[in-house]
Structures are given as structure tokens and as C-alpha cells.
N, C-alpha and C positions, 0 to 999 in steps of 0.2 A: 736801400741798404746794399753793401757792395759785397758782390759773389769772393768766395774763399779763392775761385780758379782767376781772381783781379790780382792775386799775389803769385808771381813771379816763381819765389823762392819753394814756391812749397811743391814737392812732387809732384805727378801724375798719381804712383800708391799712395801718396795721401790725402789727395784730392779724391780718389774713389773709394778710402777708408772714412774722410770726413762726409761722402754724402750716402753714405752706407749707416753713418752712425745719425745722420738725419741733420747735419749742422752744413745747410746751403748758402745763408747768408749772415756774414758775420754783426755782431753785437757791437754797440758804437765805439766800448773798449777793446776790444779785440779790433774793430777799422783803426784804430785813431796807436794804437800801439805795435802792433805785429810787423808793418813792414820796418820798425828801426830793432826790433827783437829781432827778425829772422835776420836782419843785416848787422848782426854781433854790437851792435851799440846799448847802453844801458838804460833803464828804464824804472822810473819813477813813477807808479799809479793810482789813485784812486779813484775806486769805482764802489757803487754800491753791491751789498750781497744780491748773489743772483745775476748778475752783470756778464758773467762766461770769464772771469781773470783765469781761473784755469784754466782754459782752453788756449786762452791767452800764451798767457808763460811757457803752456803746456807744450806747444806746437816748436815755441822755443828751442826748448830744450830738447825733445825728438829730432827734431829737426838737423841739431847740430853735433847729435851723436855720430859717433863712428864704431860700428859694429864690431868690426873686426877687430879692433884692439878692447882686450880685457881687463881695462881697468875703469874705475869710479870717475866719471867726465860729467857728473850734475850733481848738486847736490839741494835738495829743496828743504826748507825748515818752517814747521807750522806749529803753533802752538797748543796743540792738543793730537791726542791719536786718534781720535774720531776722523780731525780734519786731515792727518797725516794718511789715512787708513781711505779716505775717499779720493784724497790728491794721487795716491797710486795707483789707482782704479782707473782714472780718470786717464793717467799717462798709459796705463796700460794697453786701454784700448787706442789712445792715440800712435803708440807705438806698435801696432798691428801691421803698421806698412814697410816694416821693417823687420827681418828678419832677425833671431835670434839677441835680443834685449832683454837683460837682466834689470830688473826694478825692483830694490830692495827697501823694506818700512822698517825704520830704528826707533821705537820707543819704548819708556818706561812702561812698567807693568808687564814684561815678557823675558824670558831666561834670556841671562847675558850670551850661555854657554851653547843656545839654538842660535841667536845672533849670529856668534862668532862662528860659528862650523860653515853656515851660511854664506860669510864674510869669507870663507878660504879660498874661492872663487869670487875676484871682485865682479858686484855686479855695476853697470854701465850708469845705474841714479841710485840715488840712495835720497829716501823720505821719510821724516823723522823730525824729533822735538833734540830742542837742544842739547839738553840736557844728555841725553843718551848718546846723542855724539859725541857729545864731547868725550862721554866717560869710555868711547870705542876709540878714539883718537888718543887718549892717555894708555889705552891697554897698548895702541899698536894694534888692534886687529882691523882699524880701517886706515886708509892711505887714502888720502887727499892730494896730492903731488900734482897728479895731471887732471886735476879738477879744471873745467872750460866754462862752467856756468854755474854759479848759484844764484839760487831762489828766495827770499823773504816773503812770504806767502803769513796774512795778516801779522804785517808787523805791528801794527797797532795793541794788537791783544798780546805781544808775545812781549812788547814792553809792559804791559799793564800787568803781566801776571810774572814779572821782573826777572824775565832770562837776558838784560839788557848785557852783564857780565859775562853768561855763557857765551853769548855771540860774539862777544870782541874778545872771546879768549878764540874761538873757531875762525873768526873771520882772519883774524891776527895769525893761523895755521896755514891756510890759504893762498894757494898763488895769487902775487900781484896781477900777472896777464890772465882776468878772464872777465867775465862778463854777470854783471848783477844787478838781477830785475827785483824792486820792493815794491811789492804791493800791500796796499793799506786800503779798508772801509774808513777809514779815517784819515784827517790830515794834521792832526797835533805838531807842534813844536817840535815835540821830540824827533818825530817822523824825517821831519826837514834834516835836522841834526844829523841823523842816522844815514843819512844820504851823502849829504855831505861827507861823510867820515868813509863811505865804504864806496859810492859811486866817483864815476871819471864822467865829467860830463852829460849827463843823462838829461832824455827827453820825459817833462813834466806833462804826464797826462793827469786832467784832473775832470772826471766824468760828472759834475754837481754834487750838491751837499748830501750828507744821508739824511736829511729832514729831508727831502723830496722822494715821497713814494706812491705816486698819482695811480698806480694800479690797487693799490690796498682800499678797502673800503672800512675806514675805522668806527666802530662802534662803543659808547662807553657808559656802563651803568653803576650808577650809584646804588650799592647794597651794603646794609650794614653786615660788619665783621664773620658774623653769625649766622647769615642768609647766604652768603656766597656759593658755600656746598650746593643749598636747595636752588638756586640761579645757574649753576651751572649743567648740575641734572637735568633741570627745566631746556637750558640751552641745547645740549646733546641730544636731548628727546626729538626735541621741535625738529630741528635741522636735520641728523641721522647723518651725521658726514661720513664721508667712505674713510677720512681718516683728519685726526686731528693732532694739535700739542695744545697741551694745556703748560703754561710755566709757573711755577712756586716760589718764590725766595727765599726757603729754608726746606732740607733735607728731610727733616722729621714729616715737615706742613706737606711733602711729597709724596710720602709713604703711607701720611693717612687721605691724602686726597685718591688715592689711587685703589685703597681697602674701601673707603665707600662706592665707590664707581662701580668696584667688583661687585661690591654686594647687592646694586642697583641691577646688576644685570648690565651691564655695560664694559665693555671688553677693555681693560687699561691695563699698563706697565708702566712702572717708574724707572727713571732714567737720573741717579746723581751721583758723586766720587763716592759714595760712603760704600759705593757697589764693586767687586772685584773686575778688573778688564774684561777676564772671558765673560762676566755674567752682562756685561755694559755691550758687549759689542753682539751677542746674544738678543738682547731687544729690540737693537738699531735693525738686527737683521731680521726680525720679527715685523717689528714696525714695517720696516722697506719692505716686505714679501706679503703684508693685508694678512698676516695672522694675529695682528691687535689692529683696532681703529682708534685707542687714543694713547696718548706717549702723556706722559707728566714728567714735566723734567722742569731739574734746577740751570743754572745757565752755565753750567757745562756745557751744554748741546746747542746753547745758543747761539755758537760758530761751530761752523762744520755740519749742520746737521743738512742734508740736502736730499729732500723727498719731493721728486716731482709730479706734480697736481696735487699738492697739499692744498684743501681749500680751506682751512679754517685753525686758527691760530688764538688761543685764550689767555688772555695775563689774568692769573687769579686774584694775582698782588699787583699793581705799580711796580715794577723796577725804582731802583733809586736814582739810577742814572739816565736821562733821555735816551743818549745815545745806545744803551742797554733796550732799552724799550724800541728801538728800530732794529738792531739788531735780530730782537724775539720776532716781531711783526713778520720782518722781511725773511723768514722762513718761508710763510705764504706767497705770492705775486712769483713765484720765481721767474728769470726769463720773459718777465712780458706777462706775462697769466693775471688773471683777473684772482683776488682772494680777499678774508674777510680777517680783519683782527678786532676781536672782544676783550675788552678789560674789565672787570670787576673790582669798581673805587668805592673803599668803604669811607665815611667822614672823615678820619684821621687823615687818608691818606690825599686829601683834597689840594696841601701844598705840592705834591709830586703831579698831580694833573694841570695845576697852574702852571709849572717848572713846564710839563709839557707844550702850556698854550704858548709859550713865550719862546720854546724851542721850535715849532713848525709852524711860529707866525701867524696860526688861525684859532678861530674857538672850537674846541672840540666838539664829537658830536656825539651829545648824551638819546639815549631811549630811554624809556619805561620800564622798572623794573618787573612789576607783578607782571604782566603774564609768561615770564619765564619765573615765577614762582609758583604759580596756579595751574601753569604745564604739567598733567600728568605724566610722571615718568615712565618712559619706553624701554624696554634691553635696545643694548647697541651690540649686537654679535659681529664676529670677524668673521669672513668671507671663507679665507682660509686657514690652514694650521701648517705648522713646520716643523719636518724631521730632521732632525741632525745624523750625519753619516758618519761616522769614523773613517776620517780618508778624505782628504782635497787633494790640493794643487802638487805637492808634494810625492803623493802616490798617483800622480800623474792622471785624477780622476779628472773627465770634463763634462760641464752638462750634460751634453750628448749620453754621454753613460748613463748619466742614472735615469734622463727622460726613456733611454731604449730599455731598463729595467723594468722600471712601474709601467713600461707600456706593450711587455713583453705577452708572449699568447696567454690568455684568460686573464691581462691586469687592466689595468686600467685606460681611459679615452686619454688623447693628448690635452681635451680640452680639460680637464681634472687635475692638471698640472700647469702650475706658477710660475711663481718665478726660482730660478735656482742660483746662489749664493757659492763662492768656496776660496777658503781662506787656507792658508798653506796647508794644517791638519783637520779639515773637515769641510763639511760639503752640507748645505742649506736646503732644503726643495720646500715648497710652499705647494700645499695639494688641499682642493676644495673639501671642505669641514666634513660632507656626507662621504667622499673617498677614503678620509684618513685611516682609518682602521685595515679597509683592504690594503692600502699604500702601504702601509708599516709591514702587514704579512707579504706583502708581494717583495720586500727588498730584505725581511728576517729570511724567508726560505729560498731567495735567488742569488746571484753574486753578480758583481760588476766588475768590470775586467776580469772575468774569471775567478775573483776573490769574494770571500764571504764575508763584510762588514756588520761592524755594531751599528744597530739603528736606533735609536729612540725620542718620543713624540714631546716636545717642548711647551708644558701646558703651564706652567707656572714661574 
């Protein structure tokens, strides 16, 4: 595999921010793309999820920023805020080697009017669903003018869930002179179309089909409609994964799989749109911090959702679509990793299992169902639990702070403390189950930065 420091283009600070952040040698997408990215030419991809296309793009687009001028020079568009909300993440820490970089996230579900105050200093990318740009681009409170790079980051999904209008009203906003990277898990018809219309030339990377996922270990069991509950409790027991998704295909079917879990003693939260943003991005940062070990979600979450060492991944239901059903899978394996996907196929849903033989070319591979029926059920408890702070990025809080709070004389070990999370207005910390009571007094009667925050314990 070929070292990041075999590219030319990329700094010395980001060559010692990428091997700080642990990424020594690059993924065959990121070899087979980056050097016509970092040389301003345009680029055409697909790759499967978990491939590193962010880092990809990502490197892109840092890359070809200029600090010093304050205006909006990237603009990346994903189809959901989960995936919009991890893509900023992602840039952020890539743009570490750089000083002073504004990365702004624009999506539905959040005041227009924080937005826009936001927006009165432009910052240097903007990440966001279409939609919401668009409607910042019709107020005027964002400018596009000296845009140098935009992103289509799963375009795939962004046509399936029909922003095909919003983007050629945005793209059509857009300077002709710059440079636009599409990436696609898929390669439809459409796709091609979509290139054609917005790309100048661009190099066709095409990393193999998403039916190939040689790292996944697929298991499938036939259980009637009725037993699936009791098969899957059985599953959770047997195994005890440090952290799981179970996927549903209906909202309600998510909300009751996730009340019996609870009541088995097994630590879950549900994850689907019928949920408010703050309450959705709330779990994601639960899930990511090991203060739940299993996630139930509709396939909202089924792009963007990115937890590394996820070893275990359950379709309750068949998906209807294959390509839906690799998508869920391919949560697990991330990067190379070894992981297991479990389906639960009741009779009916026997023509979507065929739909799958004839999609990955092979015969599936069934097990036995009873002795994950006749599994006594175990509690699945979480590791840890998570305080929310009144105060993030915004009031200029940094991990640092609150780890020197909760670890302040007479609080608590460093090893008692997680992982810590912080989103513009609040600040996440994941502190071991047997600490959390001390943690919550030690951060009610202290202050960080010299100020005295609201604290409280996220248990439901």
C-alpha cells in the first residue's frame, strides 16, 4: 500500500497531522484518486462504504484552501445531517494543519437564525444537505462567488431521496471555474448523467461492485415473523457485543424492538426520523461514547452512520432493496476489519433472500435457528454513561476542560473518563457507569473555564 508522504502535494503539517491521526497508508481509493484531486482535476468515484472517500475528498479540499481569505472556497453536499455532521468532523480534524479554518454544517432541523449569525463571518467550507443551502443561498445569507471546490458526497442516495432539482438549482449558482469531486457507493445511470452535466473531464475511479464485501461474515436465519424478538435476544445474549445495530423497516417495528430489549435487560436506543434532530444526534453520540451497546435504527442511519470496531450488525427484516442490505451490512467491516452481519428471514420474506442470491452471485449462508432460541437471556449493560454539559465549541469549551474538571483534587481517575464529544452548544463526556454519580457532583459543584455549567446524566 502506498505511504501518504508518496504524495508530493500534501504538506509536511499534514503529513504529521495524518500520521498523528493514525492514517500511514492510504486505501486503494484514496491511492487511485488523490493525486488528480490534489492536482485540481475532477473526479468521478465509486467506492464501497468504509473505503476512506472522505479522507479522499477530504484532503482535497483542505488542501486547496487559502486561510487567509474569508470567504466560503468548499462546499460539500450529503444527503442526510448525520452524514453532513460526521463529514465536518472528519474535515476538521484534517484541517488541523492549518491554521485558523472555519467549517461550517448547514442543515434542516436547526434555526435558520443561528445559521445565519454564524454565516456573518464566512467560513472557508460549508457541509450541508441541499436543501438548506439552497434556502441560505435564496436568503443571501450565504455567497458562493469564490467557491474553488464542491463535493457530491453519496450522490447516489442524494438522488434516491430526490434533491436531483435542488442540486441543479445550486450547481447552476456556482462558479463555472472550479473543481467537482462525485462520489457514489453506487454507479446508476443516473450517476454517469450527473457527471456528465456538472464534471469537465474527470478521472473515472471505479473501486468494484458493492456486492463484494469479502470482510463481512454473513449469517442467515430463517425464523418465523413471531420468533425474531426471541432469536434476537438469544443472539445478543450468546455473543455480548461491545456494541451493535440492529436495522428495522418500519418506525413503529423500531420502537417496539427497542422497549423489549430494554425490558430484557439489554441496553438499546432507537434511532429513526419520527425523532427530533437534537434527540437523533443525542443517541448517535451515545452509541459512539459505549453508553448504549445496541442502536435500532430504521435506514436513516444506514448512510453516515460511522462507528469504528463495530463488530456486529442485524437486519431484523430483509431490506427490499439488495443494494439497501449492503449498505446496512457494510456498517460492520469498516476500513479493512473483520465483522459479522445477521439477518432474521421469516417465510414470507424468502423472495428478498433469493433477490439477494442472485445479487452477490453465491448461496447464502443459512444456520440453525433454535439455539438462539433456547439461549437464555443475559443483560447487555453499557460500559459507560454520558453527561451533557451546557457549553461546547461555541463557549470555547475543549476536551481538555472538562477532562481537567472531573479529574480535578478529590474527582475522579483519568481512566474513568471516555470519550468526549462537543457540538457547537454542548459538550458530551462518556464516564464509567460505577463513576457517573461522582462525575455529575464533581462538574454540578465545579466550573470549567471558570464558569458554572448545567449538567445532566442522559439516561433515557
Amino acid at each position: 500500500m502506498s505511504a501518504f508522504s508518496s504524495l508530493n502535494a500534501l504538506s509536511a503539517a499534514q503529513l504529521s497531522n495524518l500520521d498523528a491521526m493514525g492514517y500511514h497508508a492510504m486505501t486503494p481509493v484514496q491511492a487511485a484518486s488523490l493525486p488528480a484531486i490534489l492536482a485540481g482535476q475532477d473526479v468521478r468515484a465509486q467506492a464501497q462504504t468504509g473505503s476512506g472517500k472522505t479522507a479522499a475528498f477530504g484532503l482535497g479540499v483542505v488542501e486547496r484552501l487559502d486561510a487567509s481569505r474569508y470567504e466560503t472556497q468548499a462546499l460539500v453536499l450529503c444527503p442526510t445531517r448525520e452524514l453532513a455532521d460526521q463529514v465536518a468532523q472528519e474535515l476538521r480534524k484534517l484541517a488541523r494543519a492549518i491554521a485558523n479554518v472555519k467549517i461550517l454544517t448547514l442543515c434542516g432541523g436547526q434555526p435558520m437564525a443561528a445559521q445565519r449569525d454564524s454565516l456573518a463571518h464566512a467560513p472557508h467550507v460549508v457541509v450541508g444537505t441541499p436543501g438548506r443551502i439552497l434556502d441560505h443561498l435564496k436568503r443571501q445569507t450565504l455567497t458562493l462567488s469564490a467557491l474553488r471546490t464542491l463535493v457530491l458526497d453519496e450522490a447516489d442516495r442524494m438522488l434516491e431521496m430526490g434533491f436531483r432539482d435542488d442540486i441543479d438549482t445550486l450547481v447552476a449558482a456556482l462558479p463555472a471555474r472550479r473543481q467537482t469531486l462525485l462520489f457514489s457507493a453506487t454507479w446508476p445511470e443516473a450517476i454517469v448523467s450527473l457527471s456528465q452535466r456538472y464534471q469537465r473531464e474527470p478521472l473515472a475511479v471505479e473501486m468494484g461492485d458493492v456486492s463484494s464485501l469479502p470482510a463481512i461474515d454473513q449469517h442467515f436465519y430463517e425464523v418465523d415473523a413471531g420468533q425474531k424478538m426471541r432469536a434476537l435476544a438469544g443472539l445478543l445474549s450468546r455473543q455480548q457485543p461491545q456494541a451493535c445495530v440492529v436495522f428495522c423497516n418500519t418506525r413503529r417495528e423500531c420502537d417496539e424492538v427497542t422497549a423489549a430489549l430494554s425490558d430484557a435487560g439489554i441496553s438499546a436506543l432507537s434511532l429513526h426520523g419520527d425523532h427530533e434532530q437534537r434527540d437523533r444526534d443525542r443517541v448517535m453520540i451515545r452509541f459512539a461514547q459505549g453508553s448504549c451497546r445496541v442502536l435500532v435504527a430504521t435506514d436513516v442511519a444506514a448512510r453516515g452512520l460511522d462507528i469504528k470496531g463495530l463488530p456486529l450488525v442485524v437486519n431484523l427484516a430483509l431490506a427490499w432493496d439488495p443494494e439497501v442490505h449492503v449498505h446496512r451490512i457494510g456498517r460492520t467491516a469498516r476500513a479493512g476489519q473483520q465483522g459479522i452481519a445477521v439477518s432474521f428471514v421469516a417465510p414470507a420474506e424468502m423472495p428478498r433472500a433469493h433477490a439477494l442470491e442472485h445479487f452477490f452471485g453465491a448461496t447464502l449462508a443459512w444456520r440453525d435457528a433454535p439455539p438462539l432460541l433456547t439461549q437464555p437471556v443475559k443483560p447487555l449493560s453499557a460500559e459507560m454513561a454520558t453527561l451533557c454539559i451546557d457549553g461546547g465549541r461555541k463557549a470555547k469549551i475543549r476536551p481538555g476542560d472538562i477532562l481537567g474538571a472531573l479529574t480535578a483534587e478529590g474527582g475522579l481517575h483519568g481512566d474513568d473518563v471516555g470519550k468526549i464529544s462537543l457540538t457547537p452548544t454542548h459538550a458530551y463526556v462518556a464516564v464509567k457507569q460505577g463513576a457517573v454519580r461522582q462525575a455529575l457532583k464533581q462538574l454540578q459543584q465545579g466550573k470549567i473555564k471558570g464558569k458554572s455549567c448545567r449538567v445532566c446524566w442522559l439516561q433515557h
